[in-house]
Each structure stands twice: as C-alpha cells, then as structure tokens.
Backbone as a chain_set.jsonl record, in Angstrom:
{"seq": "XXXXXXXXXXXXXXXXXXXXXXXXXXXXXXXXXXXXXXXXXXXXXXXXXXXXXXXXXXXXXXXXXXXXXXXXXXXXXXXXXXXXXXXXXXXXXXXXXXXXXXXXXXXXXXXXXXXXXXXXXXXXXXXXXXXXXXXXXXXXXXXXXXXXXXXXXXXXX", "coords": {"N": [[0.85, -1.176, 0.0], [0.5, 2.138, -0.745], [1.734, 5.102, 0.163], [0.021, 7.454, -0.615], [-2.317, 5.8, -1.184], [-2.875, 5.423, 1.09], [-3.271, 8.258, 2.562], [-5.366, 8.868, 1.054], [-7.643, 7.147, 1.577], [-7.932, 8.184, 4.433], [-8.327, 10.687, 4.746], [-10.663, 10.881, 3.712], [-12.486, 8.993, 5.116], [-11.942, 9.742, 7.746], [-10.665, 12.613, 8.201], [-12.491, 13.545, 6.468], [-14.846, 12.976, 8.218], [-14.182, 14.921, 10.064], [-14.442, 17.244, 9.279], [-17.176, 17.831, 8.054], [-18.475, 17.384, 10.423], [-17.327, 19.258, 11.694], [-18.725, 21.958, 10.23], [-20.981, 21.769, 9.813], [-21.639, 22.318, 12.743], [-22.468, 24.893, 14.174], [-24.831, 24.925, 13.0], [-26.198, 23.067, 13.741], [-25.511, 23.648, 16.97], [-27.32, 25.859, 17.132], [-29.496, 24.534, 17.323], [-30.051, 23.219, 19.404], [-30.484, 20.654, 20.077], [-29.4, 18.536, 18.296], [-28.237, 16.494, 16.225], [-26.016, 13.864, 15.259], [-24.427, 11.195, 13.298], [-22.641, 9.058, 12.716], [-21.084, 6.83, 10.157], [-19.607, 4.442, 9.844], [-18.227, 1.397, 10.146], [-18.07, -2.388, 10.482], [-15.461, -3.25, 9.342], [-12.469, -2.877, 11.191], [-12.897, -1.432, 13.507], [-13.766, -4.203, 14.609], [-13.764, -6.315, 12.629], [-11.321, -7.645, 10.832], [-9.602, -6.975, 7.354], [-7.715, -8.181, 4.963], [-5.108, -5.971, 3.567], [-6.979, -3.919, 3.62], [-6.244, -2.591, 5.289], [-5.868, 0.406, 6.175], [-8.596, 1.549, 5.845], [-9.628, 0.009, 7.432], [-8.592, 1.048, 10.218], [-9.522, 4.018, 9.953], [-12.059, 3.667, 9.666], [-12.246, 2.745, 12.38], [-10.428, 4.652, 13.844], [-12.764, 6.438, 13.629], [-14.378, 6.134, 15.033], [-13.315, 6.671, 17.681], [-12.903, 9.279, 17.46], [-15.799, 10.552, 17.35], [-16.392, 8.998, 20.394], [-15.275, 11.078, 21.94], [-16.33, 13.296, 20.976], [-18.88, 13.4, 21.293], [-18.919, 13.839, 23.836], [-17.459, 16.299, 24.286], [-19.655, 17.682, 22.998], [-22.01, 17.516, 24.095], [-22.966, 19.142, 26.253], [-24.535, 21.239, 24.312], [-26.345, 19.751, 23.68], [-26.583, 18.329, 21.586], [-26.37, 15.195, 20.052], [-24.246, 12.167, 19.518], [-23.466, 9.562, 17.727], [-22.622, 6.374, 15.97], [-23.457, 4.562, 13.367], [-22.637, 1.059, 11.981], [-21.83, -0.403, 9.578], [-22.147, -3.761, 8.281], [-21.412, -6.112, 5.139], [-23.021, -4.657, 2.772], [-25.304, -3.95, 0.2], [-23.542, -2.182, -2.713], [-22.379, -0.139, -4.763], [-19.136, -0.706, -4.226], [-19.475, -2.748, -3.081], [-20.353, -4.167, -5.433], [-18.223, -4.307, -6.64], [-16.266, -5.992, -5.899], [-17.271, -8.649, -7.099], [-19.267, -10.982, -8.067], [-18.719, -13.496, -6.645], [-17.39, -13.235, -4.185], [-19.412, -12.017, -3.287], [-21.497, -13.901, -3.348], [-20.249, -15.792, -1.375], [-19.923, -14.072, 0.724], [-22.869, -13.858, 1.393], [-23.687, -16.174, 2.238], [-22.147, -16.71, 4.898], [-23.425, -15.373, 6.775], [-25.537, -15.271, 8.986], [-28.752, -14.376, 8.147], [-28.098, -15.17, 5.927], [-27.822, -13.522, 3.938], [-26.648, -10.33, 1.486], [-26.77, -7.104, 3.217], [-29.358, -4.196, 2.717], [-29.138, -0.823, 1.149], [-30.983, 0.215, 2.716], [-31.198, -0.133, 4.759], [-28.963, 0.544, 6.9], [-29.756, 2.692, 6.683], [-32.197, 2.843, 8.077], [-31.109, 2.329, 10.631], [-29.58, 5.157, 10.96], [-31.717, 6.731, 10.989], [-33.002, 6.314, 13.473], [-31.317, 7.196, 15.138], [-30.848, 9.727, 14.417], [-33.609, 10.704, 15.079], [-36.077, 12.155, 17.56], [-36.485, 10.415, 19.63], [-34.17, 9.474, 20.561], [-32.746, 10.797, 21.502], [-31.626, 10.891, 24.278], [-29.383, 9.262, 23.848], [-26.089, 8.857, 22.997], [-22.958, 8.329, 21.868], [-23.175, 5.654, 20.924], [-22.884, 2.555, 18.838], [-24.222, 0.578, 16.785], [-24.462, -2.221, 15.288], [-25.082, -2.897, 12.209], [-25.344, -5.554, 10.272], [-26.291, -8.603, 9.813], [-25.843, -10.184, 11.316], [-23.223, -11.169, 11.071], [-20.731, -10.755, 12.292], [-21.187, -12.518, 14.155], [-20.663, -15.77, 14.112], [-18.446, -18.434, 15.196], [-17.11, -19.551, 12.531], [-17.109, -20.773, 9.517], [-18.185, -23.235, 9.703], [-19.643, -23.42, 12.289], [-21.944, -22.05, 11.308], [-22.915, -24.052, 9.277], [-23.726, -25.964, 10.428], [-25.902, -25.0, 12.037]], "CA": [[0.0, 0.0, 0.0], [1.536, 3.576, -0.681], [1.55, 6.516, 1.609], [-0.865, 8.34, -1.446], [-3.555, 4.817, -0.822], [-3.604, 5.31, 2.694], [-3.742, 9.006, 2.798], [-7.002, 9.028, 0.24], [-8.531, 6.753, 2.378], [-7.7, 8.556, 5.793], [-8.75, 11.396, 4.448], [-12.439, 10.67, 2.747], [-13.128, 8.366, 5.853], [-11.361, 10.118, 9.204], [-10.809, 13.944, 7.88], [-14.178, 13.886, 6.104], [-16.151, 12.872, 9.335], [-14.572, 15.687, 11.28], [-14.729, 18.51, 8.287], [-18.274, 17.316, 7.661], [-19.268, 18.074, 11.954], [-17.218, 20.914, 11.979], [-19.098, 22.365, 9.049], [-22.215, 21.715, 10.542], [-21.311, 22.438, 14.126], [-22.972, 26.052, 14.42], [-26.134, 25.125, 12.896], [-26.564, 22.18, 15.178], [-24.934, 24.303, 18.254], [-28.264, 26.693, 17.487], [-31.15, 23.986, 17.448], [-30.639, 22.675, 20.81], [-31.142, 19.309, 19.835], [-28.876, 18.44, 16.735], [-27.979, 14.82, 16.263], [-24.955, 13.529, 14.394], [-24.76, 9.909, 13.126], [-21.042, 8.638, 11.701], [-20.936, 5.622, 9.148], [-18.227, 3.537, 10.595], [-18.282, 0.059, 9.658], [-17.758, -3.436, 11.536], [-13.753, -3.669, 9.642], [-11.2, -2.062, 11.341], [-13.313, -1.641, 14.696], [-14.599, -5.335, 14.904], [-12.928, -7.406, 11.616], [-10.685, -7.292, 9.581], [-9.443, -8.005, 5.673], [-6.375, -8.451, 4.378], [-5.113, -5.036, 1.978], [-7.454, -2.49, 3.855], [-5.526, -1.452, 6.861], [-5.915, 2.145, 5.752], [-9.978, 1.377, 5.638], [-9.927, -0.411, 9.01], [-7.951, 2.174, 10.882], [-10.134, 4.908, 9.385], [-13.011, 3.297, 10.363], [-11.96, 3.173, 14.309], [-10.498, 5.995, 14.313], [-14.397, 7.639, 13.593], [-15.111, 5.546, 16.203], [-12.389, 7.688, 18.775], [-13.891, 10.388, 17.319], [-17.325, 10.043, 17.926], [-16.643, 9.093, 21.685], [-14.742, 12.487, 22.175], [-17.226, 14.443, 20.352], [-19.989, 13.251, 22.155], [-19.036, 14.433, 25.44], [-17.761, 17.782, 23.846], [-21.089, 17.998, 22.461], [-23.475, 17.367, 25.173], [-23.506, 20.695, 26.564], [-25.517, 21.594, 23.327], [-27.966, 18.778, 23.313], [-26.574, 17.183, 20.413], [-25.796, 13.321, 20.088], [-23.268, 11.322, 18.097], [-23.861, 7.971, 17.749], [-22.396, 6.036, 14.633], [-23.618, 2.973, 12.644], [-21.303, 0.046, 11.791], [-22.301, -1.759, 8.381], [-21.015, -5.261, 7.582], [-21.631, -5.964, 3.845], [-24.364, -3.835, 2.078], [-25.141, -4.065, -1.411], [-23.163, -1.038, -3.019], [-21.169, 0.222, -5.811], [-17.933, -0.998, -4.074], [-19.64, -4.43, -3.032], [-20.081, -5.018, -6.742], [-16.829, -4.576, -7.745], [-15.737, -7.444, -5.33], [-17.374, -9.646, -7.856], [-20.615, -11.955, -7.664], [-18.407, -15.073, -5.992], [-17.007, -12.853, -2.998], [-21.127, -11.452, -2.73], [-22.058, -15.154, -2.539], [-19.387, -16.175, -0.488], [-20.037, -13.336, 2.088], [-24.117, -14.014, 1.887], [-23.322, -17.251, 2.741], [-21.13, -16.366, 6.122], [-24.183, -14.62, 7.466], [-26.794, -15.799, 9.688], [-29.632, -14.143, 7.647], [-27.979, -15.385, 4.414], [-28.139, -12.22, 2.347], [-26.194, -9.284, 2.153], [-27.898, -6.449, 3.389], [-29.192, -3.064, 1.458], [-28.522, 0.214, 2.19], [-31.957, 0.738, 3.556], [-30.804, -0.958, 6.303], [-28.244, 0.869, 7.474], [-30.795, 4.448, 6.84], [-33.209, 2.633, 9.406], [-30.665, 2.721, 12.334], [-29.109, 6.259, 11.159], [-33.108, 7.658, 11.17], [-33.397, 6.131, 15.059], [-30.093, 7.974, 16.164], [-31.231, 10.694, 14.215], [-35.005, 10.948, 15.742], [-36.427, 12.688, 18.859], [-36.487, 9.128, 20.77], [-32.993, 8.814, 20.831], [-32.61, 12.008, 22.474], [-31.061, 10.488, 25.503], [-28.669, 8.284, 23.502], [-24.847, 9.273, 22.827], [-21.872, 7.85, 22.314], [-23.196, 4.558, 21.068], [-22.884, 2.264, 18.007], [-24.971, 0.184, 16.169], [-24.322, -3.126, 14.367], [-26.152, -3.743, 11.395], [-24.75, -7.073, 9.504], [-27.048, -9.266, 9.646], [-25.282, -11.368, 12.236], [-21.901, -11.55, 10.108], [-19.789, -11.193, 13.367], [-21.207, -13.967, 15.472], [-20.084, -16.788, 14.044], [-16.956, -18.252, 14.932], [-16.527, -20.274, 11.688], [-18.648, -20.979, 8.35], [-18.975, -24.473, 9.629], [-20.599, -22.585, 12.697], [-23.146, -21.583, 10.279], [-23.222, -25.032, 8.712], [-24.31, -26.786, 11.779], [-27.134, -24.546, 13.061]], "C": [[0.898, 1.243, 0.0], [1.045, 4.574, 0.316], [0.061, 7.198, 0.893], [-2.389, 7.155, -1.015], [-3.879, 5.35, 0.338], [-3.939, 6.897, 3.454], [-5.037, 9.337, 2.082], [-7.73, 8.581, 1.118], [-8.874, 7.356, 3.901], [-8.477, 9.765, 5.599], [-10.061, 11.63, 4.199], [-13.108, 10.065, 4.027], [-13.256, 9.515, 7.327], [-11.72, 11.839, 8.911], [-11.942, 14.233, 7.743], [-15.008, 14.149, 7.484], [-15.766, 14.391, 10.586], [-14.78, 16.896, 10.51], [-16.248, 18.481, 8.252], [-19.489, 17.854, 9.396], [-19.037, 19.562, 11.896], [-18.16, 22.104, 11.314], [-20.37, 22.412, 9.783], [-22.431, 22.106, 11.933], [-22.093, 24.144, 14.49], [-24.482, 25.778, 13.805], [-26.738, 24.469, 13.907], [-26.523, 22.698, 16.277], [-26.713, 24.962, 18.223], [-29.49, 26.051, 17.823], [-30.975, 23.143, 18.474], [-30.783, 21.151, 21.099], [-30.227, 18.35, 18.596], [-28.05, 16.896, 17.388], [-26.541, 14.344, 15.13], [-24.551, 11.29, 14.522], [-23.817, 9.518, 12.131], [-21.186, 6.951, 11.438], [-19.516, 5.676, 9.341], [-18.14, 1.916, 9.848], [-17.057, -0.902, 10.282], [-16.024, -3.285, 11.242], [-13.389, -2.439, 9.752], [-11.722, -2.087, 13.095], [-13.716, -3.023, 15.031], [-13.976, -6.896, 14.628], [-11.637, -7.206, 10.717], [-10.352, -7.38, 8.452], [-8.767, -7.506, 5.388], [-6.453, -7.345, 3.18], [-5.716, -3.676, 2.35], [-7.158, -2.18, 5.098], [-5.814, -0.228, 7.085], [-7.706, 2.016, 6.108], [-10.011, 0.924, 7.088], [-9.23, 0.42, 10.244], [-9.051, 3.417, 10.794], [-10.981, 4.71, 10.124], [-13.003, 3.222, 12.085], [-11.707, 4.05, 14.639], [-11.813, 7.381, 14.396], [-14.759, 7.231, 14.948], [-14.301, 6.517, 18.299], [-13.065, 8.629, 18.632], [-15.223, 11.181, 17.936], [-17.274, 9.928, 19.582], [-16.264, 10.816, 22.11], [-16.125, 13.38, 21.962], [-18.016, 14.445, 21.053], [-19.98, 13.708, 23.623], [-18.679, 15.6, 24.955], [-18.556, 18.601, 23.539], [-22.472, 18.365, 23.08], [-24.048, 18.349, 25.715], [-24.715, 21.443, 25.613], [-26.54, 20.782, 22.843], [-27.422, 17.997, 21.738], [-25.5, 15.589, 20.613], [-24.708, 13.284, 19.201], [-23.295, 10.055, 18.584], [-23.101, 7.759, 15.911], [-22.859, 4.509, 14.239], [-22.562, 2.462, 11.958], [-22.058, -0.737, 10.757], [-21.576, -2.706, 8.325], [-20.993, -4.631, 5.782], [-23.034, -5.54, 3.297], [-23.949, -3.764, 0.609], [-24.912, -2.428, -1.867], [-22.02, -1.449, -4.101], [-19.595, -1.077, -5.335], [-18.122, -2.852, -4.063], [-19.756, -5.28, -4.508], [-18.611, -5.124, -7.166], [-15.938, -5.369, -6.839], [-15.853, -8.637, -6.059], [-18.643, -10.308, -7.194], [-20.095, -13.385, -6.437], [-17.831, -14.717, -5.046], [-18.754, -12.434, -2.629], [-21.853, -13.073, -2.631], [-21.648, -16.094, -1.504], [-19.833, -15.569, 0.703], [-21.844, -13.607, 2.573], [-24.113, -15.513, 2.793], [-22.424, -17.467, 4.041], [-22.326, -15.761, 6.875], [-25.17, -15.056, 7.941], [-28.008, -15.347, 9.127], [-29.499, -14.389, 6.727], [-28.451, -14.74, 3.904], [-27.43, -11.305, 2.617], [-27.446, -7.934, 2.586], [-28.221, -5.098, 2.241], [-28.663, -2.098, 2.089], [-29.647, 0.745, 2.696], [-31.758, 0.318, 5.015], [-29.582, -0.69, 7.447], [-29.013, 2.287, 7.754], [-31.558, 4.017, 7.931], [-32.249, 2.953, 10.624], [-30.163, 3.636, 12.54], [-30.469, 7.066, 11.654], [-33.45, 7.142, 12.668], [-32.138, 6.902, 15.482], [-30.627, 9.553, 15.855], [-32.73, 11.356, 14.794], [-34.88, 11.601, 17.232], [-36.297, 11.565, 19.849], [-35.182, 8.889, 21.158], [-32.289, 10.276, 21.034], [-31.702, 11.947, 23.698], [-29.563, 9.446, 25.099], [-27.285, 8.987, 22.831], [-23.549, 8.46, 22.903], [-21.566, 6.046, 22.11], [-22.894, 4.042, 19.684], [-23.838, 1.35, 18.16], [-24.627, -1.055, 14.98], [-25.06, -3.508, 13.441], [-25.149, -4.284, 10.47], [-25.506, -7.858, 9.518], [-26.534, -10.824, 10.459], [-23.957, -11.703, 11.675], [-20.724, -11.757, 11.231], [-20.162, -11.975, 14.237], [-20.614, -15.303, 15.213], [-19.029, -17.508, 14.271], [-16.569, -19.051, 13.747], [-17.729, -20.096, 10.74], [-19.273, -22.486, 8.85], [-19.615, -24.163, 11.108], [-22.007, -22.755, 12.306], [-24.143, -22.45, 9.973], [-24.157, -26.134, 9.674], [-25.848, -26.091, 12.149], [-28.334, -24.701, 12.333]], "O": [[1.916, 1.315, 0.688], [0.061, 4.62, 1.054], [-0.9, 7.447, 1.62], [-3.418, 7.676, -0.585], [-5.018, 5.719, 0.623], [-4.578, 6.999, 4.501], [-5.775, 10.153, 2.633], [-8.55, 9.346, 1.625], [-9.917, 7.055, 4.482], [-9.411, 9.887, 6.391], [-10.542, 12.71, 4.542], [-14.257, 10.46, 4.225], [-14.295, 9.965, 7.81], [-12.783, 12.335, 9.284], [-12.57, 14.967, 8.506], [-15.63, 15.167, 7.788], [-16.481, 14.825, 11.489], [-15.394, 17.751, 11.149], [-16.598, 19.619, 8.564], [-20.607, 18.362, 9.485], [-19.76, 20.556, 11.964], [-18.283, 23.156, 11.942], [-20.584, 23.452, 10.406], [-23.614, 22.215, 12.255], [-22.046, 24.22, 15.718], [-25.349, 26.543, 14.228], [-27.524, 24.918, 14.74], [-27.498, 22.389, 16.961], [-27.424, 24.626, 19.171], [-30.409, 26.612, 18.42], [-31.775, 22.209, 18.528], [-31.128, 20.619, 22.154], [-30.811, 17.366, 18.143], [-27.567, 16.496, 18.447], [-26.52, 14.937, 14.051], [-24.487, 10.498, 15.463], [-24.037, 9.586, 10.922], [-21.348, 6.076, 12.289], [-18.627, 6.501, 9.13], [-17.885, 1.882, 8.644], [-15.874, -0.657, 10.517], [-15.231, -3.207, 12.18], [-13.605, -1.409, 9.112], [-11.018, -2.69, 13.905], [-14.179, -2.963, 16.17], [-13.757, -7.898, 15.31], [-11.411, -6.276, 9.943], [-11.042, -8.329, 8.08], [-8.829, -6.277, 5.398], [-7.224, -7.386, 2.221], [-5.377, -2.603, 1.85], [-7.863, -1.523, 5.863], [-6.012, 0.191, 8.226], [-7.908, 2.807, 7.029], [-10.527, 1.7, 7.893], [-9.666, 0.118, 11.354], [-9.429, 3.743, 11.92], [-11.023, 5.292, 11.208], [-13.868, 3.724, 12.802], [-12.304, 4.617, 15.555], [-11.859, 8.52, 14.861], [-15.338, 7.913, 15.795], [-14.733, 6.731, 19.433], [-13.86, 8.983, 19.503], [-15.414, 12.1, 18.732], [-18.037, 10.682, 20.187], [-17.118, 11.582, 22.555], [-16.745, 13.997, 22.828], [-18.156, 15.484, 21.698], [-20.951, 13.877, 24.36], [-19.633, 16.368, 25.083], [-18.496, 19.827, 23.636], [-23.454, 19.052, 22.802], [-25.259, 18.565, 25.763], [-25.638, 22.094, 26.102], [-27.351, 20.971, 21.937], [-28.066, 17.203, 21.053], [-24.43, 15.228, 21.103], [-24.34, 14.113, 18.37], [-23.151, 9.653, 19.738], [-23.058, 8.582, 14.996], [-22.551, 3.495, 14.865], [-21.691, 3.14, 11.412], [-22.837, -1.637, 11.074], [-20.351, -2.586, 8.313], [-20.754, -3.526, 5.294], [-24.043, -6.218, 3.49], [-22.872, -3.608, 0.033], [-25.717, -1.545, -1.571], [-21.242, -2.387, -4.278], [-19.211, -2.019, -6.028], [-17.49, -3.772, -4.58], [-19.449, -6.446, -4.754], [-18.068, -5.941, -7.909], [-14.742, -5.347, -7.131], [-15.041, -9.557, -5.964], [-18.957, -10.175, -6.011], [-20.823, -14.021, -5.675], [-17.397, -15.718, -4.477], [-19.14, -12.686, -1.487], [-22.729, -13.283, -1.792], [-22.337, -16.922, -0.909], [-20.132, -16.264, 1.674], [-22.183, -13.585, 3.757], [-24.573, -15.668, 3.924], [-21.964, -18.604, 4.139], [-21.949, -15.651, 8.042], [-25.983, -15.335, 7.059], [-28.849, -16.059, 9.676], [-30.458, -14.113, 6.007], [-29.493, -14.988, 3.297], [-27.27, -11.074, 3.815], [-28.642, -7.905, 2.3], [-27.585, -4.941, 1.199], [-27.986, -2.127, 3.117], [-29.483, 1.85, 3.214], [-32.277, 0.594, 6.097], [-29.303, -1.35, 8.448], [-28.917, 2.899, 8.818], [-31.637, 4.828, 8.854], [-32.585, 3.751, 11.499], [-29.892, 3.86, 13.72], [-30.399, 7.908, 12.548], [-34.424, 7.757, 13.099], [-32.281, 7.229, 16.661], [-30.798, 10.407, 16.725], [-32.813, 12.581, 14.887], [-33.862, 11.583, 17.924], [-35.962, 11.896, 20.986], [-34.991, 8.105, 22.087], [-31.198, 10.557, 20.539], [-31.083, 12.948, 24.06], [-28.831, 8.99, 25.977], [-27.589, 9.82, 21.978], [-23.16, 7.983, 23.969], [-20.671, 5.328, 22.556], [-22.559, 4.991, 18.975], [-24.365, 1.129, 19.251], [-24.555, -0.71, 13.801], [-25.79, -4.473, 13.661], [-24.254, -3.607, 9.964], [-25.393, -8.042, 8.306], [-26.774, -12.012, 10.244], [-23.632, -12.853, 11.972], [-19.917, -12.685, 11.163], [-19.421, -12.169, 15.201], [-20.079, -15.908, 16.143], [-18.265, -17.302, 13.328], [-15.389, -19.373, 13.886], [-18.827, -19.573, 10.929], [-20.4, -22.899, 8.575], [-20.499, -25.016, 11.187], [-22.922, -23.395, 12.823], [-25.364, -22.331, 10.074], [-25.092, -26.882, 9.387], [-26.797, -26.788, 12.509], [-29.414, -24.431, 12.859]]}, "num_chains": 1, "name": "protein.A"}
C-alpha cells in the first residue's frame, strides 16, 4: 500500500467525518437538539481483511472520534452515535465480484447481504427525537456476520 492509498482513504473516511461536523457544528450548536450519526463500519473496529488497513484504521479511528465528540457535544444537546455496516449491497460491493457477494451471503446468519436501507433505518433512530437520551453509542447492522466463529458454525445450526 503507498503513503498516497492510505492518505485518500484517511482522508475521505477520518478527515471527512470531522470537516463534515465541523461544518455543521454552528447550525446544530443553534437547534438545541442536533444529532450527528457517523458511518463507521464493523472492519477495522470489529474485523478485519487483508489489503485495507488504511480502511480499518479509518473506520476506528471515527469511532475515537465520535466518543470524544460526544461528550464535547453534550452541553448543546446534540448526540453522536455512529452505525457500523457489515456488507451492504453497493457500488464498491459489486466490484468485489458476484463469488465474494455469494461467499459473504453465505457467512451470514440471515444469508443475504444487506441493502442500504438498512443501514438508513438505524441512522433515522439515532437521528429521531427518541434517541434524544442516547450518545456515544454504536450500532451493528450485519445481519449477524460477526457472530459466528466459523462458516462451519453456520453449517451446523
């Protein structure tokens, strides 16, 4: 991996998420209430895969982030909470190929990957009035992809 790979990625994932608050940080500061909800994902905090070090670093490091923020934040009533996707059907998941997307549906206790509506459902509960009281937390949606300890796990149940 080159220094230029792993700064694109550090950058778009880590930089982004705090350019992206900061940026927003005075409108939220004024409504009393303002919610913030960082797309993290299970590798780097959870799993890992061979090649994206830069991607799994990134990804935890939102996750440092996010705790910090959230207590910096609180004074102004706003949350941070972040969701953690496994595999969701996307651009990038296609270009893994059909026989890594049946491979990975197949590793998953709901056998399927998931969509990306399914990651909007648990950003729109961090983001809602009910979760008002909630900070500082994450959110696994995979579809059970980290419980297993094996595929033959899987195979058995």
């Amino acid at each position: 991996m080159s220094g230029d790979d792993w700064d694109l990625v550090s950058d778009t994932n880590l930089k982004g998420t705090f350019l992206s608050v900061k940026a927003a940080l005075p409108y939220l500061k004024k409504s009393g209430q303002g919610r913030i909800v960082v797309t993290s994902s299970i590798t780097g905090p959870v799993t890992g895969f061979p090649g994206w070090t830069h991607y799994g670093a990134s990804k935890a490091g939102q996750l440092g982030f996010m705790r910090t923020a959230c207590i910096e934040l609180a004074r102004y009533g706003i949350t941070v909470n972040a969701v953690m996707p496994g595999n969701i059907r996307t651009e990038g998941l296609a270009d893994l190929g059909a026989e890594y997307e049946a491979s990975m549906a197949a590793s998953i206790p709901l056998r399927r990957i998931g969509e990306v509506e399914d990651i909007g459902h648990a950003a729109l509960y961090f983001a809602s009035r009910e979760a008002g009281y909630v900070t500082g937390q994450t959110i696994i949606v995979d579809g059970g992809q980290i419980l297993p300890e094996s595929l033959e796990a899987l195979q058995s149940a």
